[in-house]
N, C-alpha and C positions, 0 to 999 in steps of 0.2 A: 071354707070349712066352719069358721065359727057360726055364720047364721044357717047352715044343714044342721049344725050339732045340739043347735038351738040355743045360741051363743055361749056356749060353753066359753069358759075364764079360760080354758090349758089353751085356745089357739093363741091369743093374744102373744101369750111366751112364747111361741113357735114363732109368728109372724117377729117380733123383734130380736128373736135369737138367728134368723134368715134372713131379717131385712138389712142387716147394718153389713154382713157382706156385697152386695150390690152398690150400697152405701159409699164404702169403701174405696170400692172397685172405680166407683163416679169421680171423686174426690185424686185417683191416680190418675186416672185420662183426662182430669182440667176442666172436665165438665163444670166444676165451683169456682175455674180459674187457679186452681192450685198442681201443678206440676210436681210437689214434690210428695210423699209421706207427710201427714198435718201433724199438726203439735196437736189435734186433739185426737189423737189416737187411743189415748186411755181414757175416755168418753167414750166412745165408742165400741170399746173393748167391754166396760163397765155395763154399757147396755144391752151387750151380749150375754156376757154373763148374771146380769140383775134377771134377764131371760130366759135363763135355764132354771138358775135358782127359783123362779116363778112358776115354773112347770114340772118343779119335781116336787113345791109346795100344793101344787092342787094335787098331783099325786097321791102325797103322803096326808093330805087333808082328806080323800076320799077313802081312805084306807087299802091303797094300792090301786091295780089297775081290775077297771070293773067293764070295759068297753074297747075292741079292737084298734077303735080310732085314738084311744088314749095311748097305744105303742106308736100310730105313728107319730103325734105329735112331741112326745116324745125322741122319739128316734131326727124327726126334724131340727128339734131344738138341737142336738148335740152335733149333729151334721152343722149347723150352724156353728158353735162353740169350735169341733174341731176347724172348719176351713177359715174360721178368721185368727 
C-alpha cells in the first residue's frame, strides 16, 4: 500500500503498528531461540504505539481524513495497538 498510495508516510505506522504482533508471536514459538515472554517487551510495545502515534500525526497534520484508504490505515494501526 505505501508504493500504490504513492508512498504515503500513514502506511509506514500501519506496517509497524502490525508488524511487531507477528513479531512477537516469532519470539513465543523460539523462532529467536527464546521460549519465554522477552524482557524486551516494552520495546516492542513502544514501537507499537510510537505507531499509532505516527498515523494519527499524519492524520491531524493533513487536517483529518481527506482519502478512503486513510481509514484503513488507520483502522489497521489500532487493530495492531489492540491485539498486542
Amino acid at each position: 500500500m505505501f508504493w500504490m498510495s504513492g508512498y504515503d508516510p500513514i502506511w509506514i505506522g500501519s506496517f509497524f503498528a502490525t508488524f511487531t504482533m507477528p513479531f512477537f508471536l516469532m519470539v513465543l514459538a523460539g523462532a529467536l531461540g527464546i521460549s519465554q515472554t522477552s524482557k524486551n517487551l516494552p520495546v516492542i510495545q513502544l514501537i507499537n504505539l510510537s505507531a499509532v502515534a505516527w498515523v494519527v500525526y499524519q492524520i491531524s497534520s493533513r487536517g483529518g481524513f481527506t482519502t478512503p484508504s486513510e481509514y484503513v490505515a488507520v483502522g489497521l494501526a489500532l487493530f495492531g495497538a489492540i491485539t498486542m
